[in-house]
N, CA, C and O atoms as CSV, one atom per row, in Angstrom:
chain,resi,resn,atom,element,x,y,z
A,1,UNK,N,N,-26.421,20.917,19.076
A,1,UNK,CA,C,-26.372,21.103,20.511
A,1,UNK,C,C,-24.994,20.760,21.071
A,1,UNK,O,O,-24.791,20.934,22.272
A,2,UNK,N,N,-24.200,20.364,20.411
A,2,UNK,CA,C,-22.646,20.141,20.465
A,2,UNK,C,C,-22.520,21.612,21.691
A,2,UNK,O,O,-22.506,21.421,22.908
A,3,UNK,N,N,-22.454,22.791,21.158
A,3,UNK,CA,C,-22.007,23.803,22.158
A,3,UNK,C,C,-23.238,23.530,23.639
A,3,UNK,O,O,-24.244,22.861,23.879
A,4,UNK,N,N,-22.414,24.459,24.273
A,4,UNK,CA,C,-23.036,24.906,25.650
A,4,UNK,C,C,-24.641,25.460,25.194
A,4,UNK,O,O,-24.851,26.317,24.336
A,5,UNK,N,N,-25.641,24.776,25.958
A,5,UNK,CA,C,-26.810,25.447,25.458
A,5,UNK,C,C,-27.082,26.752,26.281
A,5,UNK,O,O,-26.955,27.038,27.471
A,6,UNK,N,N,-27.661,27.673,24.766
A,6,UNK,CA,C,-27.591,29.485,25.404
A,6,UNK,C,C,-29.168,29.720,25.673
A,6,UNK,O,O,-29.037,30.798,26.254
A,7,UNK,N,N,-30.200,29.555,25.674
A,7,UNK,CA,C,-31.397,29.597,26.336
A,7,UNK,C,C,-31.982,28.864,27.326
A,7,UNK,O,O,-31.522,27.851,27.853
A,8,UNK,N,N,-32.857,29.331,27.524
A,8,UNK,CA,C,-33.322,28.722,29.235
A,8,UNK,C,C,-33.775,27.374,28.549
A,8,UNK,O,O,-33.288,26.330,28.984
A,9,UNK,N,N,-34.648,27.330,27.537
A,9,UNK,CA,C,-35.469,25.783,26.720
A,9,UNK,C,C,-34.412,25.301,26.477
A,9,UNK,O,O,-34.670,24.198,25.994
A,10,UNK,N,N,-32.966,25.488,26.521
A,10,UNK,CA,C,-32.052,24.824,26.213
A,10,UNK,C,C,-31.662,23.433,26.953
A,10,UNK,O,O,-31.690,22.236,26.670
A,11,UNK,N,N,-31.071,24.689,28.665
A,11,UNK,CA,C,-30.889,24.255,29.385
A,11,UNK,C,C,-31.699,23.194,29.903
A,11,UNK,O,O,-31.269,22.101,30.274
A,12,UNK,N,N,-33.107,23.635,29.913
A,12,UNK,CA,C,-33.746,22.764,30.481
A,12,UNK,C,C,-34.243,21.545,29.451
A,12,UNK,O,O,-35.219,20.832,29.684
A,13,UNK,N,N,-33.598,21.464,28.555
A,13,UNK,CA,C,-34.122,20.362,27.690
A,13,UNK,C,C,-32.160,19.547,27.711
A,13,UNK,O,O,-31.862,18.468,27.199
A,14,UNK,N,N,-31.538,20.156,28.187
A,14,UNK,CA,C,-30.276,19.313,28.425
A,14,UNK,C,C,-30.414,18.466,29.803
A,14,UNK,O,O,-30.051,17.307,30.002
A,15,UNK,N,N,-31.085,19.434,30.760
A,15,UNK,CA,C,-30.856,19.056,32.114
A,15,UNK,C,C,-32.494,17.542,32.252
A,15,UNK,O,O,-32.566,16.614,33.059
A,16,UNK,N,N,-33.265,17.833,31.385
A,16,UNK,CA,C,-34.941,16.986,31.448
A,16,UNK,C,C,-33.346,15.640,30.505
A,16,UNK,O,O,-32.962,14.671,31.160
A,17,UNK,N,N,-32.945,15.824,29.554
A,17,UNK,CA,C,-32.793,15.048,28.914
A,17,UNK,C,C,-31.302,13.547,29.526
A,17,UNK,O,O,-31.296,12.332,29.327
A,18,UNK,N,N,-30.176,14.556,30.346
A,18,UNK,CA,C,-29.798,13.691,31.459
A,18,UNK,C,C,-30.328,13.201,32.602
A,18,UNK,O,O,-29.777,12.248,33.153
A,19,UNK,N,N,-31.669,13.873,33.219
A,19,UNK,CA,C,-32.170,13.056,33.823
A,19,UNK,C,C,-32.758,11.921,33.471
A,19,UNK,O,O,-32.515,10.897,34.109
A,20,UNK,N,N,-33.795,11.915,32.191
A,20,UNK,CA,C,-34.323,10.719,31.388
A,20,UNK,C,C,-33.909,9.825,30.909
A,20,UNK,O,O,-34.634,8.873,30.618
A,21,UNK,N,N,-32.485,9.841,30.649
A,21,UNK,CA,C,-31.832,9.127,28.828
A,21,UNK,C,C,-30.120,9.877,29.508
A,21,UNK,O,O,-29.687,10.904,28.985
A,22,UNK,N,N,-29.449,9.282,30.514
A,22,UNK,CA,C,-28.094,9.474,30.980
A,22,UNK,C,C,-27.118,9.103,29.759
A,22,UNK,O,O,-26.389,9.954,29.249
A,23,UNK,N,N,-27.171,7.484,29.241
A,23,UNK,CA,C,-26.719,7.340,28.819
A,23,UNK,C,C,-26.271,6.672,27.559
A,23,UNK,O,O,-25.337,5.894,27.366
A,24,UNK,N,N,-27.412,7.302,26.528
A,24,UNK,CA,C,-27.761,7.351,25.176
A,24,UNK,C,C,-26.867,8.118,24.597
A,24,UNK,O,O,-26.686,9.311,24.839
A,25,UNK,N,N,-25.935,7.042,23.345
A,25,UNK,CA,C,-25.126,7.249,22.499
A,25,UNK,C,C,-25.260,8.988,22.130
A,25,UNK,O,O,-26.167,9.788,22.357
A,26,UNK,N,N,-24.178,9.109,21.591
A,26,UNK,CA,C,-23.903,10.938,21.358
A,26,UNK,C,C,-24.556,11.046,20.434
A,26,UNK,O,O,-25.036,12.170,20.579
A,27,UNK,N,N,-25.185,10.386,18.941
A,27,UNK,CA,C,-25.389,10.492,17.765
A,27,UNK,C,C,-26.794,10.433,18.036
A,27,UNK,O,O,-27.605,11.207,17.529
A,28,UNK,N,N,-27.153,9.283,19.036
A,28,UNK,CA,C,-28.926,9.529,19.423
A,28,UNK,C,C,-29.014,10.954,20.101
A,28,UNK,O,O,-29.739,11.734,19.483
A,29,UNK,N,N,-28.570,11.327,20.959
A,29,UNK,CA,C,-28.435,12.573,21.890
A,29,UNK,C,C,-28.751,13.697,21.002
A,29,UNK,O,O,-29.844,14.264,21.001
A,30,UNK,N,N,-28.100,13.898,20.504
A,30,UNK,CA,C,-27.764,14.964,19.368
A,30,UNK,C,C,-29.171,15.155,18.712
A,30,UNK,O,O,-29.881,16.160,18.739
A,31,UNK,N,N,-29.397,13.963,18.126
A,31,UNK,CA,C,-31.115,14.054,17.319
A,31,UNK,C,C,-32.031,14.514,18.338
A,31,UNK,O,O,-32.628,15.585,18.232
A,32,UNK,N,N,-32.205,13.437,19.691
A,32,UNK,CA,C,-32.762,13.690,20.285
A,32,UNK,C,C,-33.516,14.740,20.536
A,32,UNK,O,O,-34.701,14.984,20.306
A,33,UNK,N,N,-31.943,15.827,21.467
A,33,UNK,CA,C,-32.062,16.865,21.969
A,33,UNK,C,C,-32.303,18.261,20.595
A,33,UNK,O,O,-32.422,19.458,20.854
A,34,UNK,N,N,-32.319,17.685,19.294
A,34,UNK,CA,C,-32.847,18.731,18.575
A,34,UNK,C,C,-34.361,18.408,18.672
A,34,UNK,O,O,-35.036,19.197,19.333
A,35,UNK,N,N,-34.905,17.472,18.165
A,35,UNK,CA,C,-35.928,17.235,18.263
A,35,UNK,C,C,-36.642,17.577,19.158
A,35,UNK,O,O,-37.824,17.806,18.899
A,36,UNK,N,N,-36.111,17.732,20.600
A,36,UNK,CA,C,-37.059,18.435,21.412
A,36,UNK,C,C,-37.482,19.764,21.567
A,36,UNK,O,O,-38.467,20.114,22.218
A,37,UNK,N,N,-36.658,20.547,20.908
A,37,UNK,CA,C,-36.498,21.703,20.571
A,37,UNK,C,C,-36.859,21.810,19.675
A,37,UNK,O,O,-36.761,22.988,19.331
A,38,UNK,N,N,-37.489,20.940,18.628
A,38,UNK,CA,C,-38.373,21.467,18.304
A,38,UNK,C,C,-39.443,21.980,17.717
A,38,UNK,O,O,-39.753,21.857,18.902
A,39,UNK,N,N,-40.707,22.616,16.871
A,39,UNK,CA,C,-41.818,22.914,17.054
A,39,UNK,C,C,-42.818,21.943,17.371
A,39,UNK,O,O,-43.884,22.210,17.926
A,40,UNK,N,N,-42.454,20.835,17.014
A,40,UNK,CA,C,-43.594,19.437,17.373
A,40,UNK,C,C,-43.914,19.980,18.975
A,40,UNK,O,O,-45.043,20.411,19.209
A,41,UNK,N,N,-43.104,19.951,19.836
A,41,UNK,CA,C,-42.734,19.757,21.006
A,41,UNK,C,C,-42.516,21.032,22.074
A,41,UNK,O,O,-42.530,21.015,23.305
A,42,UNK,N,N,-42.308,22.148,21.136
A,42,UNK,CA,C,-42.215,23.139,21.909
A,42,UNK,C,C,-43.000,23.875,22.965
A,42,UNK,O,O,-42.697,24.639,23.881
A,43,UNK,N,N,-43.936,23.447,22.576
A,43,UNK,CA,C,-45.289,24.292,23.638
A,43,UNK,C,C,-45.359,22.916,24.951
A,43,UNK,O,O,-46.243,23.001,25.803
A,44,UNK,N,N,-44.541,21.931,24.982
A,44,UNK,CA,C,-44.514,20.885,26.153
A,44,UNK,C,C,-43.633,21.640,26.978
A,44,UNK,O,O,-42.980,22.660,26.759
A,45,UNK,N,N,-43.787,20.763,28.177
A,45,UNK,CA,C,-42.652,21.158,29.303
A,45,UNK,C,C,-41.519,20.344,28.752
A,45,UNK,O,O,-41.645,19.746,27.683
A,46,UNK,N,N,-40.381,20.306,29.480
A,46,UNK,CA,C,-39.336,20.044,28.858
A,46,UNK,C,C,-39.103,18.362,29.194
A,46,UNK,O,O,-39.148,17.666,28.180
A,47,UNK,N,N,-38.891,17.720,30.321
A,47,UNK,CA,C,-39.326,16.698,30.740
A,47,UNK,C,C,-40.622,15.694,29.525
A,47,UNK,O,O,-40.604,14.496,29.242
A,48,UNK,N,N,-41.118,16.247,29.292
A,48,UNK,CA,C,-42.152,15.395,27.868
A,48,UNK,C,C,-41.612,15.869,26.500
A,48,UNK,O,O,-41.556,15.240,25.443
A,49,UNK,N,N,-41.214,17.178,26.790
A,49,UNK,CA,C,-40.737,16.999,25.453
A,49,UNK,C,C,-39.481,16.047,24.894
A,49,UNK,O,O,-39.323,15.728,23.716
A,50,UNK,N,N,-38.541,15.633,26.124
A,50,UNK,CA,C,-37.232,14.951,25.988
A,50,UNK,C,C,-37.945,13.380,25.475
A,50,UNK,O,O,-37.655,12.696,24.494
A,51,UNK,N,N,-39.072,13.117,26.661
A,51,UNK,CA,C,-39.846,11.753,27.131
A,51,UNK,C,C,-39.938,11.208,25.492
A,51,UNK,O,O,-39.327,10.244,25.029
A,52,UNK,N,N,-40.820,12.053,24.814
A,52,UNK,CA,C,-41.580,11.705,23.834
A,52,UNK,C,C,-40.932,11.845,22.230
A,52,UNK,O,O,-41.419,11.482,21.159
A,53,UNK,N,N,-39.304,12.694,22.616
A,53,UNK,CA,C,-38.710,12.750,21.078
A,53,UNK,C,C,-37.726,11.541,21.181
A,53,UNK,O,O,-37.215,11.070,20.165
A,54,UNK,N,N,-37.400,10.911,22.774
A,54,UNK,CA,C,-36.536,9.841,22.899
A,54,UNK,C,C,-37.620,8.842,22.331
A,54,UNK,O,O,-37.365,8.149,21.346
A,55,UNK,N,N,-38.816,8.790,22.971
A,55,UNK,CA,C,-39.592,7.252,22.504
A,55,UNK,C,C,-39.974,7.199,20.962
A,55,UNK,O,O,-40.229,6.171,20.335
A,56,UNK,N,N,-39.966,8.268,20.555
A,56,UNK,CA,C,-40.272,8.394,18.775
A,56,UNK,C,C,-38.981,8.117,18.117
A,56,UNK,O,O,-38.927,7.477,17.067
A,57,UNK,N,N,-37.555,8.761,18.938
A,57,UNK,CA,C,-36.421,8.526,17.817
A,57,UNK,C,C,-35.978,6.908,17.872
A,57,UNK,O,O,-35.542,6.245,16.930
A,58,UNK,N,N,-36.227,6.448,19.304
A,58,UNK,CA,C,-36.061,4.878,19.526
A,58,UNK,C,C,-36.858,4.386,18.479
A,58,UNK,O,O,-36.514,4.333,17.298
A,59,UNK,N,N,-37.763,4.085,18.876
A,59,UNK,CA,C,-38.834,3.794,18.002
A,59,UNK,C,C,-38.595,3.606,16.295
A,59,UNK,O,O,-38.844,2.574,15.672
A,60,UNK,N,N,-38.103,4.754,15.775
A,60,UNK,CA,C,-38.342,5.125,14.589
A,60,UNK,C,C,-36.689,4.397,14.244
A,60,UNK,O,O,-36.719,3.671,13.251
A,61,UNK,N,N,-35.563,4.484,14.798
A,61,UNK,CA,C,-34.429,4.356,14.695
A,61,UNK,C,C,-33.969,2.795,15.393
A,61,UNK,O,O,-32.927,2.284,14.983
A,62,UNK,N,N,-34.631,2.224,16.243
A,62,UNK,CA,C,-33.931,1.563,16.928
A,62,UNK,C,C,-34.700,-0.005,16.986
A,62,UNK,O,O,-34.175,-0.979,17.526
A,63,UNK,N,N,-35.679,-0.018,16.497
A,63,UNK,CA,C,-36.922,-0.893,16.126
A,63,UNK,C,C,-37.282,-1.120,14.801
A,63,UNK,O,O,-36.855,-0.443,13.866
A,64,UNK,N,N,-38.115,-2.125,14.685
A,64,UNK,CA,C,-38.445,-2.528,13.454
A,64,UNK,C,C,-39.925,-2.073,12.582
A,64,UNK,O,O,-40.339,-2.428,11.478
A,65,UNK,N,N,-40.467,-1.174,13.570
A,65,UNK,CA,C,-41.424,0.213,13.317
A,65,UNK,C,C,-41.532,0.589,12.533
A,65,UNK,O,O,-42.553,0.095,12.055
A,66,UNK,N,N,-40.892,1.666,11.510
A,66,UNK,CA,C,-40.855,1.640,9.969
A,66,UNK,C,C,-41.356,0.440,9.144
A,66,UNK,O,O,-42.365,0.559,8.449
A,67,UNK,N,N,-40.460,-1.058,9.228
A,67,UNK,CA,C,-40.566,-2.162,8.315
A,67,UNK,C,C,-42.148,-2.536,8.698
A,67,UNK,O,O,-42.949,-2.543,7.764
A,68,UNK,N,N,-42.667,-2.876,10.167
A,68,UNK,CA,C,-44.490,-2.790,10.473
A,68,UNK,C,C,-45.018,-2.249,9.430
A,68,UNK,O,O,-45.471,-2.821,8.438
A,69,UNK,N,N,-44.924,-0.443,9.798
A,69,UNK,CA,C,-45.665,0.040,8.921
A,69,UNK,C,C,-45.930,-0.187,7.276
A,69,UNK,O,O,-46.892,-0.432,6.548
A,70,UNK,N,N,-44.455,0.050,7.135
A,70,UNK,CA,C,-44.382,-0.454,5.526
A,70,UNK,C,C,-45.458,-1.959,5.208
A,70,UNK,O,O,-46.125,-2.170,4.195
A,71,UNK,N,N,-45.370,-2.568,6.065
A,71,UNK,CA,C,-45.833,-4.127,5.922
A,71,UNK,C,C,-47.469,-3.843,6.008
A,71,UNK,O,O,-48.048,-4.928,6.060
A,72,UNK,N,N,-48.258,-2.889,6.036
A,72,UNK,CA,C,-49.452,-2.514,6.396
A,72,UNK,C,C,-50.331,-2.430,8.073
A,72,UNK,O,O,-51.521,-2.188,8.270
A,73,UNK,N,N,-49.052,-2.779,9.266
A,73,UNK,CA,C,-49.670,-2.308,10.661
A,73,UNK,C,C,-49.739,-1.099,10.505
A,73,UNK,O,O,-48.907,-0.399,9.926
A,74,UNK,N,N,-51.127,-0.622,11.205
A,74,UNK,CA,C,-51.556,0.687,11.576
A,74,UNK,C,C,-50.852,0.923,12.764
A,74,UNK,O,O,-50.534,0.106,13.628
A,75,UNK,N,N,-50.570,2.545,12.698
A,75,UNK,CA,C,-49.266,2.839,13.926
A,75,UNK,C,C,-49.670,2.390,15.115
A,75,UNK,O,O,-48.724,1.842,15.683
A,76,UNK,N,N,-50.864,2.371,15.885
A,76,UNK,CA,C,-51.283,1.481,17.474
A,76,UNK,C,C,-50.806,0.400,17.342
A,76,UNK,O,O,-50.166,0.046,18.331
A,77,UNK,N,N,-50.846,-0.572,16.221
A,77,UNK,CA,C,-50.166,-1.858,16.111
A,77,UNK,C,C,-48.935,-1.842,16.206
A,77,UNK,O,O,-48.369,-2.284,17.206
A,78,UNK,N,N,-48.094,-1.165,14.857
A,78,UNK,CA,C,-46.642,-1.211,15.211
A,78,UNK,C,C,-46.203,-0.933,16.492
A,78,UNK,O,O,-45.292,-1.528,17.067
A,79,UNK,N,N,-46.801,-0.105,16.889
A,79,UNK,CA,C,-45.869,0.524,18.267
A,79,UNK,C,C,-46.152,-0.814,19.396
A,79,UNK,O,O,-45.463,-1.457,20.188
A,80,UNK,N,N,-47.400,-0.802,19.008
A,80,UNK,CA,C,-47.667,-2.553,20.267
A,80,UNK,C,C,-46.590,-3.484,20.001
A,80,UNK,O,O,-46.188,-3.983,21.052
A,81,UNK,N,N,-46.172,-3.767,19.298
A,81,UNK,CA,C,-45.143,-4.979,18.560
A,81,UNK,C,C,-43.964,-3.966,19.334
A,81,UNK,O,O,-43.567,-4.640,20.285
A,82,UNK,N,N,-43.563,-3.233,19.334
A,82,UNK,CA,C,-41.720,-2.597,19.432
A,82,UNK,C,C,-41.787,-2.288,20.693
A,82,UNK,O,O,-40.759,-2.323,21.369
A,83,UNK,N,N,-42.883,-1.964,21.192
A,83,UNK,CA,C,-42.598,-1.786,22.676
A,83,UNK,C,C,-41.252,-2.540,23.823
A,83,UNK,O,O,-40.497,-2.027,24.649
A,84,UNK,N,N,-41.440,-3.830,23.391
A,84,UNK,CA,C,-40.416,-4.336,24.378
A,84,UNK,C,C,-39.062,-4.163,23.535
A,84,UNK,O,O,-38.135,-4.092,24.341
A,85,UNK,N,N,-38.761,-4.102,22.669
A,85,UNK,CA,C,-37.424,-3.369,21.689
A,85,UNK,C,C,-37.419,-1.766,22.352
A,85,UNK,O,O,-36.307,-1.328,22.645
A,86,UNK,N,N,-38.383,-1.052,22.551
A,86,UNK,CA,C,-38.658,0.291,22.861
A,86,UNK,C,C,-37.503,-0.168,23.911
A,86,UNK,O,O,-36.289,-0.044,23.749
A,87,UNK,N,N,-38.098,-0.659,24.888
A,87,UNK,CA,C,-37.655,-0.663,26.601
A,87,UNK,C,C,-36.344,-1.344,26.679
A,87,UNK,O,O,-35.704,-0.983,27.666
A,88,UNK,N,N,-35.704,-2.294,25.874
A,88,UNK,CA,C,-34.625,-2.713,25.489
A,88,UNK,C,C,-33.840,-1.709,25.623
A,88,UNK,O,O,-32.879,-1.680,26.391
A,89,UNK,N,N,-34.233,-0.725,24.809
A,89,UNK,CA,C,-33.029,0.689,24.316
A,89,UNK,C,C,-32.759,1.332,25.535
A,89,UNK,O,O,-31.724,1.773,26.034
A,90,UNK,N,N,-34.538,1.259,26.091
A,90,UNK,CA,C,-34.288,2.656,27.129
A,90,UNK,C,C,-33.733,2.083,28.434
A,90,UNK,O,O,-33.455,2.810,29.388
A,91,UNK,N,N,-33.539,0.380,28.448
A,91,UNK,CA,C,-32.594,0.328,29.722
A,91,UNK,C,C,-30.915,0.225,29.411
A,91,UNK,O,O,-29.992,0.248,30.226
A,92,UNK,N,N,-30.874,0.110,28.015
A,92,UNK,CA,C,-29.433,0.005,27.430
A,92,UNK,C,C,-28.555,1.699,28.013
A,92,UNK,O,O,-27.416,2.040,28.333
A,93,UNK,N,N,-30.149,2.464,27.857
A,93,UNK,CA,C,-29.329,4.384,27.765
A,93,UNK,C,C,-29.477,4.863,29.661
A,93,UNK,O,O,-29.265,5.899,30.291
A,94,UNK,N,N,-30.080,3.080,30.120
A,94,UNK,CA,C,-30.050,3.820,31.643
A,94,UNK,C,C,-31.373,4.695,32.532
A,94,UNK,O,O,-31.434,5.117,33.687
A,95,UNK,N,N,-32.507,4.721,31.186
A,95,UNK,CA,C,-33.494,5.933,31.383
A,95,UNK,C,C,-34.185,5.713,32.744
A,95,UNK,O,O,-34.104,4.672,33.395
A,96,UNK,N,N,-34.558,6.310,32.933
A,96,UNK,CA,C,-35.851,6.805,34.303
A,96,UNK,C,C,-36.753,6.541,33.720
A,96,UNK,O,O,-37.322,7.392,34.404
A,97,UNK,N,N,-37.421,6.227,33.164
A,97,UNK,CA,C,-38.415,5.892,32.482
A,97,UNK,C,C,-38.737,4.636,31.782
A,97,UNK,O,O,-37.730,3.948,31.617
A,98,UNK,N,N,-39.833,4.115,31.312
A,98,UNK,CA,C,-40.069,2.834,30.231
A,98,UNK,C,C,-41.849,2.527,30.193
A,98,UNK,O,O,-42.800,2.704,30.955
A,99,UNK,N,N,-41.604,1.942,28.757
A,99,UNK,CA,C,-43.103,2.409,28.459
A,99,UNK,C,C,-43.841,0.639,29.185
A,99,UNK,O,O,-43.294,-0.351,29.671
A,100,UNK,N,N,-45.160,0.978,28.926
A,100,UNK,CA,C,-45.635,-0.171,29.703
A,100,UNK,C,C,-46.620,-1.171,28.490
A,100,UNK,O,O,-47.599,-0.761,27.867
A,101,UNK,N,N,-46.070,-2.401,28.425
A,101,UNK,CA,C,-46.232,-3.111,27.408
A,101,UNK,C,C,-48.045,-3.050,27.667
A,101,UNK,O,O,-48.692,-2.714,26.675
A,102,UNK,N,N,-48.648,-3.292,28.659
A,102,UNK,CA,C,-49.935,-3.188,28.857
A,102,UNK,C,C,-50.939,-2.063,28.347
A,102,UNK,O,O,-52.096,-2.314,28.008
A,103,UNK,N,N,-50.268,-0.572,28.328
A,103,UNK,CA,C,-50.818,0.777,27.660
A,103,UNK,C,C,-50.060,1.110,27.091
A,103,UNK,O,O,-50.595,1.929,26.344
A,104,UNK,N,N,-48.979,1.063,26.848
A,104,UNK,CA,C,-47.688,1.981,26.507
A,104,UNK,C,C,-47.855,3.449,27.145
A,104,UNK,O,O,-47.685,4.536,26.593
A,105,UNK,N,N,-48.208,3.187,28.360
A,105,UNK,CA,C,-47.975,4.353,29.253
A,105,UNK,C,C,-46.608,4.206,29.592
A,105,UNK,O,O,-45.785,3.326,29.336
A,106,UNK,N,N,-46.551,5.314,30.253
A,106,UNK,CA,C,-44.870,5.364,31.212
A,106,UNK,C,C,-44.850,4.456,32.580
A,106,UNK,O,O,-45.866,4.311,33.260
A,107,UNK,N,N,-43.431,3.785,32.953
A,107,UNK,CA,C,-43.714,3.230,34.222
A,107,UNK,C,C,-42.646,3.705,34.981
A,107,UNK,O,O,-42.559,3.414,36.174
């Protein structure tokens, strides 16, 4: 995604993804914004699709999530444990968003 994005799912997964996540490193960005693009995610609006490939790449990249699992937490568990590491990241990148230690809904 380095170039100018040339489709409309482009655009709008550049424009969902500076509104959400301003100012998340270029190397997260990059994953990110492929990831939303795609097939996991494609049939979402663009706005969830950004939401949900940022909280998985945090997650998966930026937390200790992997080492949980490996350790035998079932994924509802791990993710309960990283949540506040989750929200760490996502106020480090500036986001509009953050998950809620109570549901891990959005707040």
């Amino acid at each position: 995604m380095a170039n100018r994005p040339r489709t409309s799912r482009q655009r709008a997964i550049a424009k969902a993804f500076t509104a959400l996540v301003p100012m998340a490193p270029f190397a997260d960005a990059e994953k990110i914004r492929s990831d939303a693009l795609g097939a996991t995610y494609r049939s979402l609006p663009p706005t969830i699709a950004v939401w949900l490939a940022a909280v998985a790449h945090i997650r998966h990249e930026h937390t200790e999530y992997e080492a949980l699992l490996a350790e035998g937490y079932d994924r509802q568990a791990a993710r309960h444990f990283v949540i506040d590491a989750t929200n760490e990241t996502l106020q480090q990148w500036q986001a509009s968003r953050y998950l809620d230690p109570e549901g891990e809904e959005e707040t």
